[in-house]
N, C-alpha and C positions, 0 to 999 in steps of 0.2 A: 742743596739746602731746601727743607720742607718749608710748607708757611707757617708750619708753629713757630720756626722762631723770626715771622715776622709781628714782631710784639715790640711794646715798649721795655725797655730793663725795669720797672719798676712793676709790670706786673710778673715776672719770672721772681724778685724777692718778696713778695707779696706770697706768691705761691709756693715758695719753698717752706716761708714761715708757716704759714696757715698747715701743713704737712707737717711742721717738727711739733709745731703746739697742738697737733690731733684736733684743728678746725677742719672736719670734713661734714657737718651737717649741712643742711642744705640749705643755699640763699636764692635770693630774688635780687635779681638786677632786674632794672626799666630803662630801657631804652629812646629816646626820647629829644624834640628841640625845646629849647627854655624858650625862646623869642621868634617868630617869623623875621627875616631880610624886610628891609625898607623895599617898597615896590612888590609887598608880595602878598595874595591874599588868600593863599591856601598852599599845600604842599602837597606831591605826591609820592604816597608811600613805595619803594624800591629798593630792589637790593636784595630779597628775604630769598628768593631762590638760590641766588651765590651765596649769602650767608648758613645758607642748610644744608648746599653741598660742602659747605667748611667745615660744619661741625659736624656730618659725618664721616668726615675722613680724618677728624683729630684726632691727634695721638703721638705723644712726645714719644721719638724714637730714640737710638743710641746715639745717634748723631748730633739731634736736637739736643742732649745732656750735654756733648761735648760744646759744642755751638756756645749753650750758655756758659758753662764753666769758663771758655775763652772769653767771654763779653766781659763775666763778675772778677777776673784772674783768680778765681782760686780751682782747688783742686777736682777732677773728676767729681771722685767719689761723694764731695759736698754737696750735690746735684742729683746724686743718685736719686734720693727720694720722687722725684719728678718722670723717673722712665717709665714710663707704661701707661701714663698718664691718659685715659683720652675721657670724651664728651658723651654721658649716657643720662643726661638731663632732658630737660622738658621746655620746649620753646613754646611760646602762645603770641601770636603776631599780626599785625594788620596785614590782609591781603595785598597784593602787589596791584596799584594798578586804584586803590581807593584812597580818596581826600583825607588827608589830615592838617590837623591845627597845632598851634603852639601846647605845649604841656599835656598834648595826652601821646602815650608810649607806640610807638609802632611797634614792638617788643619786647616781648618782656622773657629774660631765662633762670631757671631755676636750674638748680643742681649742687650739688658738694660744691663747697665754696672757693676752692683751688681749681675748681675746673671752670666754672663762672668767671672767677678773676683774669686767667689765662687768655682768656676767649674775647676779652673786650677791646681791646685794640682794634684788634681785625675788621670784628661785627662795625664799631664805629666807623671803621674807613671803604668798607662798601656798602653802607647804610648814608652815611653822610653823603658820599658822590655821588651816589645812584640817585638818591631821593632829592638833591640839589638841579642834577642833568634833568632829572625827569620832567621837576616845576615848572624848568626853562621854555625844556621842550611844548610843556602844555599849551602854557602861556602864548606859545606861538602860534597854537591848533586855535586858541578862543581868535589873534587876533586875525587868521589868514581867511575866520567864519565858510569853511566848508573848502577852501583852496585848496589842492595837493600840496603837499610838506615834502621837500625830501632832504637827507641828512647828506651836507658835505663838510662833516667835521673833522674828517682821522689826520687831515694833513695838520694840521694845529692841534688836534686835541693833547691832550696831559699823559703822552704815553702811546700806542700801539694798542694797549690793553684797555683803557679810557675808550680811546676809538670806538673799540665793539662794545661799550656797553654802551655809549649815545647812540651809538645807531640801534642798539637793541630798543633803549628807552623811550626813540624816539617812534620806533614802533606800537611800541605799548599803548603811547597816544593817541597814536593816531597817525601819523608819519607813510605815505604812501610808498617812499622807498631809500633807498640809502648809496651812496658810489662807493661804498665800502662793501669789496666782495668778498672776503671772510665772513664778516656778520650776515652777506645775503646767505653764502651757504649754509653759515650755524644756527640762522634763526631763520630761513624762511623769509628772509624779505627780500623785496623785487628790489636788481640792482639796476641803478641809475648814473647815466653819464653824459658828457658829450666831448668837450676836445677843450685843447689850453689854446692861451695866445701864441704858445710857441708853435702850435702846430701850422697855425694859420703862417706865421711869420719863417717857414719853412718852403713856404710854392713862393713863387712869383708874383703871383696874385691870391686876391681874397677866394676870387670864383675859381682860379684852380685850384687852391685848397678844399674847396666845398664840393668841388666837383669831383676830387680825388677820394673824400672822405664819404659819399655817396657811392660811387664804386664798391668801397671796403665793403658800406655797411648799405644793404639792400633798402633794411627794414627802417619802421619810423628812424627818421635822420633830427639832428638838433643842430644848428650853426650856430655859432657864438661870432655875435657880430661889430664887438664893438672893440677889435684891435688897430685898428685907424681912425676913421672915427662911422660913428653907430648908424647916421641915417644912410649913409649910402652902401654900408654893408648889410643891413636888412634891404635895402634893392634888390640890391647882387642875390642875397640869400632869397628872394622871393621869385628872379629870373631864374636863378639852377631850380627851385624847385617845380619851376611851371615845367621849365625845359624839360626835367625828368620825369613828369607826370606824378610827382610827388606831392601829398598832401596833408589830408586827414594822419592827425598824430603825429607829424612834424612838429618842429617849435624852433624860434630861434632864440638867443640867450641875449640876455641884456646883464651886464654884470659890472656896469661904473656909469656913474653921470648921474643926473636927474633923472630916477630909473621913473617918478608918473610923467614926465611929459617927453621921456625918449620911446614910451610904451606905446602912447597915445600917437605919437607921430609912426610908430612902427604900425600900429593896427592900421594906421588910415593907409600907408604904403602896402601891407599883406592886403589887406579889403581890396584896393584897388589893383595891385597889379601880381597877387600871388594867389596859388590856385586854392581852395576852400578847403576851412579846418586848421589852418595852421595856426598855432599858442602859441604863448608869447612866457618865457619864464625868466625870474628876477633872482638872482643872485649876487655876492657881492657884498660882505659885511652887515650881513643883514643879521637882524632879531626881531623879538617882538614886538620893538616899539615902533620901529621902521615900518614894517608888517603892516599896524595896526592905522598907520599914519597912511598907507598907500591906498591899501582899503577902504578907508574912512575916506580919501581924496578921487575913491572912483576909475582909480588907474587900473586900467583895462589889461591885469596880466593873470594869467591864467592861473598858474605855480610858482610854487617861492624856493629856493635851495636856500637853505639856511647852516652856515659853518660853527668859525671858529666861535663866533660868540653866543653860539647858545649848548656843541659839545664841551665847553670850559667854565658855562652858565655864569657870564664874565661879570657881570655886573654884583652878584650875589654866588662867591666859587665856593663857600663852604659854610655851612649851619652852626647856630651852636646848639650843637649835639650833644647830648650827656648819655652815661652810661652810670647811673646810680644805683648801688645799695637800697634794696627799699625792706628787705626782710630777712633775718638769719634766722636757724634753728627753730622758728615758729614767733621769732621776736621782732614785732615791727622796729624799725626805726628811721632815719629821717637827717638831714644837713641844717645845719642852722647857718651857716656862711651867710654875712652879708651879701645880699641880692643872688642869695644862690641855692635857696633854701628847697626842700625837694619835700615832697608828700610821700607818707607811709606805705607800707602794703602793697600787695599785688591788689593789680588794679583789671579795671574792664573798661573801656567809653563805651557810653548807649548813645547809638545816633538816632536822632529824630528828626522830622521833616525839615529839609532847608537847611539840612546840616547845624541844628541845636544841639549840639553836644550836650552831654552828662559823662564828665570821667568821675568814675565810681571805686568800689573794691570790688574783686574780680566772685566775692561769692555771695553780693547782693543780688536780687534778682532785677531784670531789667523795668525801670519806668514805663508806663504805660506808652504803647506808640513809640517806643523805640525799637531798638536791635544791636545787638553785642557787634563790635568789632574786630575782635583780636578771639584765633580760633586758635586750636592746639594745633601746632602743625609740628612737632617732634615730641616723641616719648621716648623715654629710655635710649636717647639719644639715635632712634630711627625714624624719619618722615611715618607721619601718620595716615599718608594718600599718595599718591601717584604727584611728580612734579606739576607745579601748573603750568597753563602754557599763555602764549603771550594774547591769542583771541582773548581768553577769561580776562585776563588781566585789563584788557581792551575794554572790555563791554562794562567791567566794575567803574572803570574810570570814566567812561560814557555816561553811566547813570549816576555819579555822584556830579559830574560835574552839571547834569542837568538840572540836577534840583539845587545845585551852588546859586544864591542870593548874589543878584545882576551885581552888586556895587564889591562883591569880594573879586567877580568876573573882572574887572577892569582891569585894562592894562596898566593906566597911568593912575595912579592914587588911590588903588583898591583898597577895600577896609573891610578886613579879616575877620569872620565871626570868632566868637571868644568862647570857649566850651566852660560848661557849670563845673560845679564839685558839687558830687551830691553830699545829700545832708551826713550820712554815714564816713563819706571818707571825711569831713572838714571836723566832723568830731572824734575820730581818729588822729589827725593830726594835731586837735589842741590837747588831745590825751599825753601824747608819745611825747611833744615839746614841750610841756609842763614836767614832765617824768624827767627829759633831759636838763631842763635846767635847774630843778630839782637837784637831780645826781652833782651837776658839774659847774651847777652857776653859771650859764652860757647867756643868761639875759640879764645877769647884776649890771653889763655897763652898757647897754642901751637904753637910749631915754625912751 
């Protein structure tokens, strides 16, 4: 089974019809969140690399015909119009890795409007999770303020395939390394580990598990020391590592209790009777706000492992993410739904200092002091460059979020800057919604 027919059934009738009524001109979908998550005061864009390895490998096969005919019960041959189908549109997109706000598109696709329709499902569900993990992730880089990150999410995350995209995403932030060793191999990040309780609860004692698991592994060693209880096995872990002449780049693990004053008690134990250099790292149901609370409280740990609840980005696991119509055949138009109303036209955001947004139309030219964010990254449905990679991706997100306004930074009760409508698109829209309700009567019964 290919992923085209991972779709919804209603975009395969959408696209059958669009093919028997010879609707092939070309549309503009925008891609996009209507509202930030409570506790959220910026997003980061992700996701657009797997979405462009998607849409060049579209292309409804024979199988995919048969697939759907099964779904809709009817015959083969009713489907047929759909075989050959594939993606030779124009994508234009915020780069991976750069800030965005509520209502302006991270992407936007053009193409025959059966091939557009086909394609949104997907786009939205690794566009929505990508760009959800990613925020999480950040969010965690502001509060660990310069700390190593590393990702121990795949055992909890939403899947096997979820897994490798937090630990990629957490990369992209910033994230120093991940225990997930698929994603170290497929992306280049340093893999990270150390040992479960069951290992320890396997020797006899805590010091012959440390001393057995030192054996193994020559190189920097981690003990995780709080399967009995925490102060007297960072002891223990600070005697094996004097005894082994072990040091610098060790660390032991604290992973339940009162992780600032089990930290605080563990430094003063390593200071005093374990040999020099050895960290202290904090895991343990931990996210951002935990993070941000340790930090702020001075607790002396070095690195944070952060899991389940920021690969699942628990508190906030899904956007509302829209995939809208903004333009057919060269003919803007626009949603009038209550509270759900969508703006015209292919569009552009101009960023300006401190992240001032201007969402525009895409063939105004930029406000002074700005810069276009959404570039052509597919034509004629082939990548327009070589893949990005996750460095670029790195350093766009470094310098957006530097020039991010202190009070969006916040962990707790940030407040999200609001992007303008310039003048161009807002009288575009009062044009297109007069015309609609003109045609259709769509505002006779609101007051």
């Amino acid at each position: 089974m290919s992923q085209v027919t991972t779709t919804d059934l209603y975009e395969v009738t959408m696209a059958l019809s669009y093919l028997r009524e010879d609707m092939r001109a070309p549309a503009t979908f925008s891609l996009f969140v209507r509202d930030l998550p409570p506790g959220r005061g910026f997003l980061v864009a992700a996701g657009l690399e797997a979405a462009l390895d998607y849409l060049g490998r579209f292309r409804v096969g024979r199988s995919d015909v048969q697939d759907f005919a099964a779904a809709l019960r009817r015959p083969v041959e009713d489907l047929e119009p759909l075989h050959g189908l594939s993606f030779d549109g124009e994508v234009r997109a915020v780069p991976e890795g750069r800030l965005v706000l509520a209502g302006e598109p991270l992407l936007e696709v053009t193409a025959p409007l059966p091939q557009a329709q086909l394609v949104e499902t997907y786009l939205l569900a690794l566009l929505c999770h990508q760009t959800a993990v990613a925020s999480k992730a950040a969010r965690c880089v502001v509060a660990a303020a310069g700390r190593p990150l590393i990702d121990f999410s795949l055992r909890r995350a939403h899947g096997p395939e979820a897994g490798l995209q937090a630990a990629r995403l957490g990369a992209l932030v910033g994230f120093a390394g991940t225990s997930n060793i698929a994603a170290a191999r497929r992306y280049g990040i340093a893999a990270a580990g150390t040992m479960a309780h069951s290992y320890v609860e396997s020797f006899p004692s805590e010091e012959a598990a440390f001393r057995a698991f030192a054996r193994t592994h020559p190189g920097p060693v981690t003990f995780l020391v709080d399967t009995y209880d925490t102060e007297r096995g960072v002891a223990t872990a600070a005697r094996v590592l004097a005894d082994l002449g072990l040091g610098p780049e060790c660390a032991v693990r604290l992973d339940s209790g009162d992780l600032g004053a089990l930290a605080r008690r563990a430094r003063t134990t390593l200071d005093a009777a374990g040999p020099a250099g050895v960290r202290i790292i904090a895991s343990g149901g931990l996210d951002e706000y935990e993070v941000d609370r340790l930090v702020r409280d001075g607790a002396p740990i070095d690195a944070y492992a952060v899991g389940s609840k920021v690969g699942t980005a628990a508190d906030a696991p899904y956007l509302d993410m829209a995939y809208k119509l903004v333009e057919y055949d060269g003919r803007p138009v626009m949603k009038l739904s209550s509270a759900k109303v969508t703006a015209p036209g292919r569009k552009q955001v101009f960023r300006g200092p401190g992240l001032h947004d201007v969402v525009g139309l895409a063939n105004e030219p930029p406000p002074e002091g700005t810069e276009p964010l959404l570039n052509t990254v597919m034509r004629g449905g082939l990548r327009t460059g070589p893949p990005d990679t996750l460095a670029a991706a790195r350093a766009r997100f470094e310098t957006d979020l530097a020039a991010l306004p202190e009070e969006a930074r916040r962990i707790e009760d940030p407040l999200a800057p609001v992007p303008a409508a310039s003048t161009r698109l807002t009288t575009l829209t009062t044009v297109v919604r007069h015309r609609i309700e003109a045609r259709t009567g769509a505002g006779r019964w609101t007051s």
